[in-house]
N, C-alpha and C positions, 0 to 999 in steps of 0.2 A: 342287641335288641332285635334285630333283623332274624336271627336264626329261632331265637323265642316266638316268633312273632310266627315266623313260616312253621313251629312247631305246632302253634298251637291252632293256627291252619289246617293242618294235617289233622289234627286231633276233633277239631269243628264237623271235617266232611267226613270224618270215617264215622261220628259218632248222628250227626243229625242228616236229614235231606236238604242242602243248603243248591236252591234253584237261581238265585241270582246273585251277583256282586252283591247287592243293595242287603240284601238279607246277610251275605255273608260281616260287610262293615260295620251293621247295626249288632251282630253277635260278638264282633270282635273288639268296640266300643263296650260291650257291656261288661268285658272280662278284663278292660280298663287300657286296651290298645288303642292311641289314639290315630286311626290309620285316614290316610284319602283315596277316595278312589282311585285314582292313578298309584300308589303303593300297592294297595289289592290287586290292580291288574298284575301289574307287574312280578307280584308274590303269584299270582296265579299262572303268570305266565314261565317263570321259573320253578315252579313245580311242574309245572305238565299236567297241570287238572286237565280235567276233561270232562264234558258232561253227557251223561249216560241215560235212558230213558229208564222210568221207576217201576213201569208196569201200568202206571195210573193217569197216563198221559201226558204228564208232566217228566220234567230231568230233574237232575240233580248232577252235583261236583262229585265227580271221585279222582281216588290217585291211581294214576297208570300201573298197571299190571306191568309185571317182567315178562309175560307171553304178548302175542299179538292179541288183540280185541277181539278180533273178527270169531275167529273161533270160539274164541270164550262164550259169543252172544248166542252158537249156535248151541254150545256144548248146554249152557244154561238154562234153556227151553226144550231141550231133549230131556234135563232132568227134572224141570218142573211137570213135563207130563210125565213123569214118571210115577209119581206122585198120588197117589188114592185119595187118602186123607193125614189131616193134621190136627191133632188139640193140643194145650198144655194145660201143666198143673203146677202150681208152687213156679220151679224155674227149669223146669224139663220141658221140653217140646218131643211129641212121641210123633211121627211121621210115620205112616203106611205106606208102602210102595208096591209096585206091582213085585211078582215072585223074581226073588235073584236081581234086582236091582239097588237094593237098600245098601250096597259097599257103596255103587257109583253114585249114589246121591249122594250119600255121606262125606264120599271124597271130595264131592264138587264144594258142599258147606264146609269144608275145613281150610279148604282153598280160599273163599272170602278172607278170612283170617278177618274177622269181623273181631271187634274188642268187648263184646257182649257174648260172642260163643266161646264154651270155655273148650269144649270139644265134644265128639260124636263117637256112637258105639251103636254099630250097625249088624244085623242079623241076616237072614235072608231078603225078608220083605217089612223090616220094622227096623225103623233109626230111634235112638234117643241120644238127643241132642242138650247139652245141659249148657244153661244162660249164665248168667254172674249173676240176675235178678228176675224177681218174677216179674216186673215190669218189662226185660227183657226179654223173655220169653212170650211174654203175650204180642209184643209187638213182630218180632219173629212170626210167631203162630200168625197173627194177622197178615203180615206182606205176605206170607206164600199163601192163604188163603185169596189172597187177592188175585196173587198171580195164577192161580188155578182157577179161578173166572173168567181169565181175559185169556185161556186158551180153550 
């Protein structure tokens, strides 16, 4: 039960923006886990979440990377300016980037290993990024547009 439980943990914060315990117990009751708070710590605390800033002033859970963080947070905001513009269509997201940068953002999105990107195909200064769905793809298109505001 225990390891179903911490899977489906894993699969909760990779797939939604889950900012508190409380959020997290009320998703994992609904998927019929009957968890206590002190189980969720403790599921959280043997995962190794961690919580990450979203862009939008608020965190969120994620699961720890195999690099150090620190870099990652720099590498990540080097690539979000990199960034011109973004729309999508159906379940592509078409990304502009400045000239000769469109590998290293590509690379950076493939490294999320996000379970809605299915993968990336990068040009000189143009990415197309393909979703599982067009719902995913818009929200995609959405976060980095957001995060192209707050730089």
């Amino acid at each position: 039960m225990k390891s179903r439980r911490q899977e489906k943990i894993i699969n909760l914060v990779t797939r939604y923006e889950i900012d508190t315990q409380e959020e997290l117990i009320g998703m994992l009751r609904r998927e019929g886990y009957d968890v206590t708070q002190a189980t969720v710590s403790r599921d959280i605390r043997e995962l190794k979440l961690t919580k990450v800033p979203t862009g939008r002033g608020s965190y969120r859970y994620t699961i720890p990377s195999k690099d150090d963080r620190e870099p990652t947070f720099k590498f990540n905001s080097v690539l979000v300016e990199s960034i011109k513009k973004v729309d999508f269509s159906g379940n592509i997201v078409v990304l502009k980037t400045f000239a000769g940068l469109a590998q290293a953002v590509a690379t950076g999105l493939d490294a999320i290993e996000s379970h809605d990107i299915l993968g990336c195909v990068a040009g000189d200064d143009c990415i197309i990024l393909v979703a599982r769905t067009h719902d995913a793809a818009k929200d995609i298109s959405e976060r980095i547009k957001t995060m192209l505001k707050s730089i």
